[in-house]
ZAKEDO-785178 format. One record per residue: y negated, z negated, x negated of N, C-alpha, C, CB in turn. Coordinates in steps of 0.001 Angstrom, whole numbers, plus 500000, padded with zeros to 6 digits. Glycine has a CB too. Example, Ala and Ser with C-alpha at 12.3 -4.5 7.8 and 13.67 -1.06 7.14 Angstrom:
residues 2
505690492200486810504500492200487700503300492200486800504473490954488692 502250492920487150501060492860486330499970492130487100500598494275485916 
//
This chain:
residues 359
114838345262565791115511346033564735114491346886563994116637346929565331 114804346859562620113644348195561884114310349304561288112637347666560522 113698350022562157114351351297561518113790351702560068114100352562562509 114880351769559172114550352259557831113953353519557714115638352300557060 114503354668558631113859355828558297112450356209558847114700356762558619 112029354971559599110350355264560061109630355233558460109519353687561343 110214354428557611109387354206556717109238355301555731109697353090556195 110043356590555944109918357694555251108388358672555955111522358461555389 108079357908556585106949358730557530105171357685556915107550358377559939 105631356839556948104465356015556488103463355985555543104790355190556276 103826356640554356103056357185553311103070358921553369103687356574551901 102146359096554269101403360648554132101499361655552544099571360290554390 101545360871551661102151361477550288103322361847550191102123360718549276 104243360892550499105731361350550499105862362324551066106656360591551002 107058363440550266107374364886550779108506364231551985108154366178549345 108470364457553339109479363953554483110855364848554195108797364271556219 112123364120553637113014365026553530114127364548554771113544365087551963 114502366038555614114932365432557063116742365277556332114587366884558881 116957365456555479118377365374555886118770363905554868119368367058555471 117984363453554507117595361550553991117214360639555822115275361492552492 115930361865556255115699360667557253117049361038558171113981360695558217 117693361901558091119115361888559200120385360726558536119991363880559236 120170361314557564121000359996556738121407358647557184120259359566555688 120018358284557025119528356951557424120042356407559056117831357072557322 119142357461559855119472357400561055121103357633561767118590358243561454 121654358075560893123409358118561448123804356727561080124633359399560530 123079356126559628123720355202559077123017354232560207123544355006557412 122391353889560740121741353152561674122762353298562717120292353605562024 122815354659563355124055354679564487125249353630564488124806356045564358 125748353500563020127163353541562574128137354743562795127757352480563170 127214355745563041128408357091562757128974357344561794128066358295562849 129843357067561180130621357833559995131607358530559894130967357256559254 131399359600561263132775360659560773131771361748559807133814361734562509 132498362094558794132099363071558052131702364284558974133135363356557076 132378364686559885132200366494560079131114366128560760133444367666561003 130831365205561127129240364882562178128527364975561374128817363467562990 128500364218560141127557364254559052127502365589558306127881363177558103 128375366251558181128331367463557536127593368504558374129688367888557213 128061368469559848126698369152561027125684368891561052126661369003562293 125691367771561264123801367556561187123280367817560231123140366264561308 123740367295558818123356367880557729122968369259557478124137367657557070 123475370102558495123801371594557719122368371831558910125903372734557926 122332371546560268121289371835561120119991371728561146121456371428561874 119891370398560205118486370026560131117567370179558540118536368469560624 118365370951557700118096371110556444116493372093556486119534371848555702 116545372976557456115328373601557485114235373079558527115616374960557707 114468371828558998113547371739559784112325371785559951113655371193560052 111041372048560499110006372021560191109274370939560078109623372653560718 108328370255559368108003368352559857106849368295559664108672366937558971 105833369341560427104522368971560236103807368095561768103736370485559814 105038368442562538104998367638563990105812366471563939105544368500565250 105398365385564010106681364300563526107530363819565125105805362508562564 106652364166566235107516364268567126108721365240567703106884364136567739 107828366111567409109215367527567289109970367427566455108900369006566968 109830367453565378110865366604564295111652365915564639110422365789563468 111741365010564980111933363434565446113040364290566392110343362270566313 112265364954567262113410365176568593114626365664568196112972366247569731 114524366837567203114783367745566184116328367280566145113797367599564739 115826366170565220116725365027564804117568364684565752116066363863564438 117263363812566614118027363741568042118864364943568411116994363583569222 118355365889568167119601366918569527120340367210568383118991368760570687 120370367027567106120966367795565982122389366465566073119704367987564197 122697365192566304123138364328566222124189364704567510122191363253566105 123189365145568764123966365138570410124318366415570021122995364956572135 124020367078569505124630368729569282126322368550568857123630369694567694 125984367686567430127334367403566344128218366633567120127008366489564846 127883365453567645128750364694568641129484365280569525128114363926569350 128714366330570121129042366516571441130198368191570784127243366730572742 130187368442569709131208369709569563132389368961569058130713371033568437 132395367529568316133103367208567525133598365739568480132381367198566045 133407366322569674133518365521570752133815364232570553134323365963571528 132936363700570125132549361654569584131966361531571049130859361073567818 132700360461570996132294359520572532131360358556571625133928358456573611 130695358669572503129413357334572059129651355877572687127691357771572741 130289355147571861130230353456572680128919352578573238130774352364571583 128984351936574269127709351535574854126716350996574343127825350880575633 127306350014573088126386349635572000125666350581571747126908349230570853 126458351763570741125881352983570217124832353578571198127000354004569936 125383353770571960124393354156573493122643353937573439124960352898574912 122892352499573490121744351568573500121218351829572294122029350087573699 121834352200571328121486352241569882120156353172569467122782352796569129 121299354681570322120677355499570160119326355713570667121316356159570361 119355355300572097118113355148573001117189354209572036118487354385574633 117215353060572013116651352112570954115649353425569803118318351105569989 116653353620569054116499354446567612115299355472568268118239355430566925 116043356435569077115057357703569289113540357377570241116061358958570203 113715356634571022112405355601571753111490355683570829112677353876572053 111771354685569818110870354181568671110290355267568046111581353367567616 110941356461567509110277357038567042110218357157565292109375356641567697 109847358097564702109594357817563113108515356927563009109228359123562220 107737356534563847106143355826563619106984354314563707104546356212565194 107771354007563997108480352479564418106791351961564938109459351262562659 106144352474566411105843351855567296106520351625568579104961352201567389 106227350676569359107373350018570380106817350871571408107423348164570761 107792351977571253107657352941572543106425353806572861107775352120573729 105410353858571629104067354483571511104600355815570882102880353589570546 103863356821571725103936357807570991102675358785571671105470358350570972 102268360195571525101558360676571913101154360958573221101675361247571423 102153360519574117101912360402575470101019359501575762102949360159576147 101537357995575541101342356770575473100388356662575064102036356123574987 100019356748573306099371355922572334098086355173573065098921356861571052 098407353693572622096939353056573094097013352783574573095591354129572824 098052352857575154097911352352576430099054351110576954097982353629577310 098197350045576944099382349202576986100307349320578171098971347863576904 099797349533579419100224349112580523101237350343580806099058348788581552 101075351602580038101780352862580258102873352449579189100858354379579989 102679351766577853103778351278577025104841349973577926102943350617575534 104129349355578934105019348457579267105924349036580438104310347203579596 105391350313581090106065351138582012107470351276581363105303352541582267 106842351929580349108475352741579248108972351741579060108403353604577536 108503350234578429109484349309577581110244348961579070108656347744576505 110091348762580290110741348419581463111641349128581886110056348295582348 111623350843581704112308351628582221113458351352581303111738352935582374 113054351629580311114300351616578776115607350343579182113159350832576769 114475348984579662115487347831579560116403348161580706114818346267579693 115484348842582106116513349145583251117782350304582657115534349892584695 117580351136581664118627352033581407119409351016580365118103353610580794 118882350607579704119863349292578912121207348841580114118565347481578583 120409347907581063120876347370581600122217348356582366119868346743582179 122254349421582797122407350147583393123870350805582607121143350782583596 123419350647581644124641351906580581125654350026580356123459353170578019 125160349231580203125599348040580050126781347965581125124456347024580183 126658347789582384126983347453583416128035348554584051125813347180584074 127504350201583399128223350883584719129325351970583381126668352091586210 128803352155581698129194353325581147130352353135580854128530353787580159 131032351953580567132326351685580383133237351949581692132393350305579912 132708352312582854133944352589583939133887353516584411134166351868584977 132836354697583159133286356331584072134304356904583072131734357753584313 134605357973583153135474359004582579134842359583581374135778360098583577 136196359791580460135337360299578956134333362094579398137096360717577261 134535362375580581134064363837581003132535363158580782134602364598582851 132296362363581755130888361964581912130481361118581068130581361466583058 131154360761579837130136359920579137129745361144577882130883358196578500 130358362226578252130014363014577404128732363244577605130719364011577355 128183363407579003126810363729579394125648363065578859126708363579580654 126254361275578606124944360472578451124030360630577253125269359098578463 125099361028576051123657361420575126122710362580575352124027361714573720 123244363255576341122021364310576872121315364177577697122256365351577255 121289363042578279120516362250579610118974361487578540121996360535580577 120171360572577762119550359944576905118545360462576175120265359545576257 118687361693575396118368362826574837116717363325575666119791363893575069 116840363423576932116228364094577807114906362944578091117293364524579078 115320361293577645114219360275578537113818360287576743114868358331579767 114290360491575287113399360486574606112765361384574117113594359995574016 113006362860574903111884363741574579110371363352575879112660365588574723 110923362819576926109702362346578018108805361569577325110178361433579317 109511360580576983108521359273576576107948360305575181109574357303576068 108602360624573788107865361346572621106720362364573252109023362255571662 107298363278574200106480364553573934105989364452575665107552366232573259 106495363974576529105952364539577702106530365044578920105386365366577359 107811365694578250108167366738579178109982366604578330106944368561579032 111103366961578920112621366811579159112562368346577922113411366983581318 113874368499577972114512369221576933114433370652577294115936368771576713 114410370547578827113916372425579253112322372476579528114786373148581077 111722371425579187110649371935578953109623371551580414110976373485578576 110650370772581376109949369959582531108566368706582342111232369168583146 107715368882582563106568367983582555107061366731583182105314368565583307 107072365455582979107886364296583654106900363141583128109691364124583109 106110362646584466105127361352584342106152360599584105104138360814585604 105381359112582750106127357999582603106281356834583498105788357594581630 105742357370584585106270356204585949107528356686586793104933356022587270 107682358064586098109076358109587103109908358281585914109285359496588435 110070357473585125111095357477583951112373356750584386110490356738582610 112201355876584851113764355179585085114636356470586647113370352781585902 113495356510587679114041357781588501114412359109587762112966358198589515 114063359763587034114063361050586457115778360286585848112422361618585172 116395359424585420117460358717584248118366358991585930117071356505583216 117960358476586869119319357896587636118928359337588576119341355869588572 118588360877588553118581361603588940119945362830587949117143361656589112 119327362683586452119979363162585653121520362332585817119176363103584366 121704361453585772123546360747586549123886361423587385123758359237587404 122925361435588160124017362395589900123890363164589269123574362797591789 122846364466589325123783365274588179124860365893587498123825365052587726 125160364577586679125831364663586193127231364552586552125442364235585608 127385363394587562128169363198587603128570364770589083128191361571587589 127989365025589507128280366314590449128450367590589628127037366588591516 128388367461588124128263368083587409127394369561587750129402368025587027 125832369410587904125182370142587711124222370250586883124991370293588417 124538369451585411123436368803584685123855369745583953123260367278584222 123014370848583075122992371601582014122155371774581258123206372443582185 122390370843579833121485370639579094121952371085577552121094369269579329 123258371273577482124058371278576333123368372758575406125874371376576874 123301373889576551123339374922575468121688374677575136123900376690576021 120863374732576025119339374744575441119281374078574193118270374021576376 120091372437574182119872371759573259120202372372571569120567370649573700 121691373277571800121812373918570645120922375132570664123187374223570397 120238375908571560119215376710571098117824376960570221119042376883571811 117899375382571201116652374851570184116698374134568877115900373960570848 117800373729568808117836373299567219118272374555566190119039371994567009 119098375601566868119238376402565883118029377435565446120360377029566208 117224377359566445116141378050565787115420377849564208115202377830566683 115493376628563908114974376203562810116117376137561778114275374954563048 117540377028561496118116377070560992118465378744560454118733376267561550 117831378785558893118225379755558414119764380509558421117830379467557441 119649382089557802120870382668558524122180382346557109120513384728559027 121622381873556085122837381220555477123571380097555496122725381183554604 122310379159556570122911377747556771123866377969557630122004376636557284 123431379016558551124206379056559933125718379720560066123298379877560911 125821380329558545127239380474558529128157379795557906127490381431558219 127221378668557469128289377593556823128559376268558024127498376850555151 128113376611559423128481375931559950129518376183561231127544375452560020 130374375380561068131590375885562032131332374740563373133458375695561118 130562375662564081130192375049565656130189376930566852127832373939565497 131073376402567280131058377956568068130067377777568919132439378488568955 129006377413569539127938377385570124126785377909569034127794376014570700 126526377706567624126076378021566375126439380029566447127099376868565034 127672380003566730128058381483566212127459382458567518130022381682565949 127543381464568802127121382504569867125488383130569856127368381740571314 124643382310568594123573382560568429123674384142567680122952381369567739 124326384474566909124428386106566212124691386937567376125789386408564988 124253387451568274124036388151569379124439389348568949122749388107569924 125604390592569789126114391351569620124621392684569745127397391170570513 124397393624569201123304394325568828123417394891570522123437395471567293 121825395124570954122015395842571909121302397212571747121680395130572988 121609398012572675121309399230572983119546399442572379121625399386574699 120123400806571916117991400764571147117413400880571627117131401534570292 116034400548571829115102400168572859114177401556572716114272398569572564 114931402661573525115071403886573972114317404534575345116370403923574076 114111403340576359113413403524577633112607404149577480112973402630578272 111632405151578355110636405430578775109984404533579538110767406357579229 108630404560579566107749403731579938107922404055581909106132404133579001 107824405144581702108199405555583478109532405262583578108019407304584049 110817404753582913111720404504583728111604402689583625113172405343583277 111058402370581999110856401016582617110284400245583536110602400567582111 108827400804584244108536400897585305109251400899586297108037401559585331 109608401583586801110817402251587587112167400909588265111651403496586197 112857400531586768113325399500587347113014398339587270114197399459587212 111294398092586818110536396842586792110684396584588056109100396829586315 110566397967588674109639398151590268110976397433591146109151400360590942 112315397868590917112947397532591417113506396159591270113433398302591385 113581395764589758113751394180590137112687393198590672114147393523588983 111404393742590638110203392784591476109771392501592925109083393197591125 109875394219592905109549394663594374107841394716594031110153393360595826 107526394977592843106701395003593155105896396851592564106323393589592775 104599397399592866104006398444592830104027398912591288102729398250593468 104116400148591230104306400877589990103217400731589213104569402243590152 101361400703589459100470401450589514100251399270588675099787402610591225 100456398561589544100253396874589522101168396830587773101362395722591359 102632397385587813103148396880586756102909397893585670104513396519586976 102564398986585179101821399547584475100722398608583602101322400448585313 099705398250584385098660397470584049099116396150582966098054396991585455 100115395635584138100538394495583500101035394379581929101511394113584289 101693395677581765102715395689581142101611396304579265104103396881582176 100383396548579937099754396393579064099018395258578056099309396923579462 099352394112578566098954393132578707099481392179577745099071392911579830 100916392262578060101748391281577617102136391730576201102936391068578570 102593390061575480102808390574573910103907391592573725103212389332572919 104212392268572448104989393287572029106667392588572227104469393743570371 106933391482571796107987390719572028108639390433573309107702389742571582 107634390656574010107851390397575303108433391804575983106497389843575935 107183392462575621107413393643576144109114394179576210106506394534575308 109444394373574262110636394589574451111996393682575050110754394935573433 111713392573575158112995392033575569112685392130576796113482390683575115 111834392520577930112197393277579065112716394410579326111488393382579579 112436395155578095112815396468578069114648396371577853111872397286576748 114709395617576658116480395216576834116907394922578333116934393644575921 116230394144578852117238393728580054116775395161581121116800391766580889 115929396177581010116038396838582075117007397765581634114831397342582603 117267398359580147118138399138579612119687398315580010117720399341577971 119582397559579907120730396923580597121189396300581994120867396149579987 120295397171583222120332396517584124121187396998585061119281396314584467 122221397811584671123152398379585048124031397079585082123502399579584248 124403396274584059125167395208583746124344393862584074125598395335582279 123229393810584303122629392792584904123087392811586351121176392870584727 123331394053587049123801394344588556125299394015589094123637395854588777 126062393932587919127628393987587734127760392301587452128255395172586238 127102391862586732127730390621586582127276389512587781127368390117585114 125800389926588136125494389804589211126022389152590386125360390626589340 127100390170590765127993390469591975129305389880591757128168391995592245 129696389426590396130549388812589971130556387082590081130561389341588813 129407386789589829128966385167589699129983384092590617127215384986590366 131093383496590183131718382741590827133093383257590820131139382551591990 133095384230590508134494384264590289135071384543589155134990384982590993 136531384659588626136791384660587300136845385986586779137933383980587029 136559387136587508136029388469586792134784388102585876135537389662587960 134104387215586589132664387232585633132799386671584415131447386449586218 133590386126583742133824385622582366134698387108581908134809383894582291 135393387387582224136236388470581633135465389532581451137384388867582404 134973389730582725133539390947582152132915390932581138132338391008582830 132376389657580842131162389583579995131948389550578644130089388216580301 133139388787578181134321388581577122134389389972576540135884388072577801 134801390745577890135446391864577200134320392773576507136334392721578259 133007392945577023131610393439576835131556393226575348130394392630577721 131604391737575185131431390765574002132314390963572893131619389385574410 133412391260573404134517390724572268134937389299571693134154391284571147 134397389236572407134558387314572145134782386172573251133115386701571543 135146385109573445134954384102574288134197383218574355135649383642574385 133681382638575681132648381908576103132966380969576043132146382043577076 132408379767575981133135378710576618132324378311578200133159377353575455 132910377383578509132186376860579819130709376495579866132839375652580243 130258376026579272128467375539579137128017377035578632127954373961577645 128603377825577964127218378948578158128093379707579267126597380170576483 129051379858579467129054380557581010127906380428582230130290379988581694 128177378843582026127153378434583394125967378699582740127156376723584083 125272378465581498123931378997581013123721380422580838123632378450579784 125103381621581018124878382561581372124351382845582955125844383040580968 125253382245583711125223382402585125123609382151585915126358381310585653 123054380909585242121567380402585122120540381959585147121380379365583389 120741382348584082119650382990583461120057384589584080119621382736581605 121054385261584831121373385809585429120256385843587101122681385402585227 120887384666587580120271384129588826119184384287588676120440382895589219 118445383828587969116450383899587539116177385115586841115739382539586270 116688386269586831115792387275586228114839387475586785116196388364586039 114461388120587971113274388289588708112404387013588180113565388336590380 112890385743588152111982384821588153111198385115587120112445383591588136 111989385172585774111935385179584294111116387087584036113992384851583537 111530387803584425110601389288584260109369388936585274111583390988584875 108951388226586063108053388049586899107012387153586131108622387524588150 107448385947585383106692385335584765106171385831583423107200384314584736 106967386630583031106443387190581749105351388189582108107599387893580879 105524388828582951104508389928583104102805389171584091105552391394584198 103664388683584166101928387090584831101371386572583529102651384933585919 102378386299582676101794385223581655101699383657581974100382385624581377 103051383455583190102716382359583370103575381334582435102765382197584727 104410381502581782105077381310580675104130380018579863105226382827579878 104021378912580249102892378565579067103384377668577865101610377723579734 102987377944576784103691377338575415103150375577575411102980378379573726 104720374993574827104408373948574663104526373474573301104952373351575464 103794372066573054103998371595571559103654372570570684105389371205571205 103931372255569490103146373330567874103803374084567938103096372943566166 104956374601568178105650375268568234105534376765568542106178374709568751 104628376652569963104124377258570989105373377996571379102859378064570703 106522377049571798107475377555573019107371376832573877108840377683572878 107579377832574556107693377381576204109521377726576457106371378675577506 110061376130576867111183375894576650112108376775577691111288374486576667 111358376673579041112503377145580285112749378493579876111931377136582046 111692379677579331111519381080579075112713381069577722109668381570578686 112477380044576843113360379848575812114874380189576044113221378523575451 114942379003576941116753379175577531117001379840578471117513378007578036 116338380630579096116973381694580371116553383052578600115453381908582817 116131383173578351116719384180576949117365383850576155115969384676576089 118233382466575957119136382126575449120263382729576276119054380839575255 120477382523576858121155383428578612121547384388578276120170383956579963 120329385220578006120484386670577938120871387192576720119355387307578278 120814386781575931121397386786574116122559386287574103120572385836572918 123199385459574972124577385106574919125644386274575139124772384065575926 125028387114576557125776388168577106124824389520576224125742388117579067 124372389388575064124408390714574436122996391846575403126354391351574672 122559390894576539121283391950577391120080391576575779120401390957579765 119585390705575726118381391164574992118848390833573679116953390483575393 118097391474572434118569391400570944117746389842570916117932392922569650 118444389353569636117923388228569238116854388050568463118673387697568784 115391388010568546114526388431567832113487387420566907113949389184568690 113694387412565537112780386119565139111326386422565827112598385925563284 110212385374565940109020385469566953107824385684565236108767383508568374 107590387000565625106638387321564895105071387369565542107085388502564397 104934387069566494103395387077567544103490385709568212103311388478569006 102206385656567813101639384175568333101262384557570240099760383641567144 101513383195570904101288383819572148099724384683572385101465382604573183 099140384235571636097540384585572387097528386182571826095824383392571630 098495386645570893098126387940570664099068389174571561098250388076569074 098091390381572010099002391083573070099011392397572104098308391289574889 100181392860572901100571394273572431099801395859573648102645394154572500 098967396125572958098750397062573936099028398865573739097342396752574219 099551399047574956100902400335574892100222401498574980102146400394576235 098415401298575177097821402665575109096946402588573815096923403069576494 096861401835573279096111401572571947097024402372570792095990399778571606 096298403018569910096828404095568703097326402764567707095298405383567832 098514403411567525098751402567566533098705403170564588100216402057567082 
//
């Protein structure tokens, strides 16, 4: 099959316009419900396309985003379609991409794994439940950011020899339903969506991105300390230092969650039962739905992890982008429930903020 919209990539002159190459690519799907087309349309209008793989992916979750609110079941054809479509790539090479490029025997890994998931969605997708076929374009989703970029949608590093294992890991999963991929996926596409596009689009996962304002970032340095000390366990004199260190962005959205760690302690203690949605609702003024609950509940569980890594710097950025995806969505987490403000990224990682320097 040739994909028409690789050929918008082929002449380096041409200005790349993404909501032509989405066009194309739905029309390739055979998707034609309008409100799908009118979502994606509205998501990918600002995209950035100087990375044609990030792009590319871009594209992809903007499609599983729209599908998956406007709840389109994907038929197995389509399935295959999609896998097919996003595999290839805008370059329409057979399964080459920057992982790969130039290696045959690592290209025939992928073209094998792909045919085993062919085979696979062939044989088994028509006899699960519309619950779980909801999952597969995010499975799907997940083996063509591996093969494009390297690494899954949260940002997991994943060799292309365990590509067909990493596919039939994401199933159980799924089907045990512990696979959560849905909200990252809209996190990351809405980033690249200005704040007028974003109110012309009616996706309530879209709206949970306008984050309720939090508390002004009012702390003292000795009390942020203080309950650094206490969510780490670690020495006052150690996180001081640290805390000099790390960028200004950083800095403050720790500072949100310690100003708020009164309610980091409360919901906490709640996790699993149905106070913990009502808590956070009523906090909010608004309702959750189920996928950012549990992507609340996530990023709850890992604070220590997530204030521990930031103040290490072990956080490391991926792609042009320079996000680092897992840090991405456990503060997607925290912007859902109103702990840290939502902040456009004005500092590049390599630059730090330092708290004894005159400003």
């Amino acid at each position: 099959m040739h994909n028409n919209s690789d050929q918008l990539l082929t002449n380096r002159n041409i200005s790349i316009n993404p909501e032509r190459i989405l066009s194309q690519t739905l029309d390739e799907l055979r998707i034609t419900d309008s409100k799908i087309k009118q979502n994606t349309s509205s998501l990918v209008k600002n995209l950035e396309t100087s990375n044609s793989d990030e792009f590319w992916i871009n594209i992809m979750k903007a499609i599983v985003v729209s599908c998956d609110e406007n709840k389109y079941i994907f038929s197995n054809a389509e399935l295959c379609d999609f896998l097919t479509i996003g595999a290839r790539g805008l370059d329409n090479k057979r399964y080459e991409s920057s992982v790969n490029s130039g290696n045959q025997s690592l290209n025939k890994i992928v073209s094998d794994a792909i045919f085993s998931i062919y085979k696979d969605i062939m044989e088994n997708y028509d006899n699960v439940d519309n619950e779980l076929k909801n999952y597969y374009p995010k499975i799907i989703l997940n083996i063509i950011s591996i093969i494009r970029r390297g690494y899954d949608i949260s940002g997991e590093k994943v060799n292309l020899y365990g590509l067909e294992r990493y596919y039939l890991k994401n199933k159980t999963d799924a089907v045990n339903r512990k696979l959560d991929i849905s909200e990252p996926i809209v996190a990351n596409v809405q980033k690249t969506v200005n704040i007028e596009t974003r109110k012309s689009i009616d996706i309530q996962s879209v709206q949970a991105l306008v984050s309720p304002p939090v508390k002004e970032n009012v702390l003292s340095k000795k009390d942020l300390v203080s309950s650094l000390s206490v969510i780490t366990g670690r020495k006052k004199n150690e996180l001081n230092e640290l805390l000099t260190k790390i960028p200004e962005q950083d800095y403050k959205k720790i500072t949100d969650l310690c100003i708020n760690y009164n309610k980091l302690q409360k919901y906490s203690k709640l996790i699993g039962t149905e106070e913990f949605s009502r808590q956070i609702e009523k906090e909010l003024g608004r309702k959750l739905n189920d996928r950012q609950l549990q992507h609340a509940t996530i990023s709850i569980r890992k604070v220590k992890t997530y204030v521990e890594n930031v103040l290490d710097g072990k956080f490391v950025p991926h792609g042009s982008h320079g996000i680092n995806h897992v840090k991405h969505n456990l503060e997607y987490g925290y912007q859902l429930m109103g702990l840290i403000e939502y902040r456009r990224r004005r500092y590049t990682q390599s630059q730090s903020y330092n708290k004894n320097s005159k400003v």
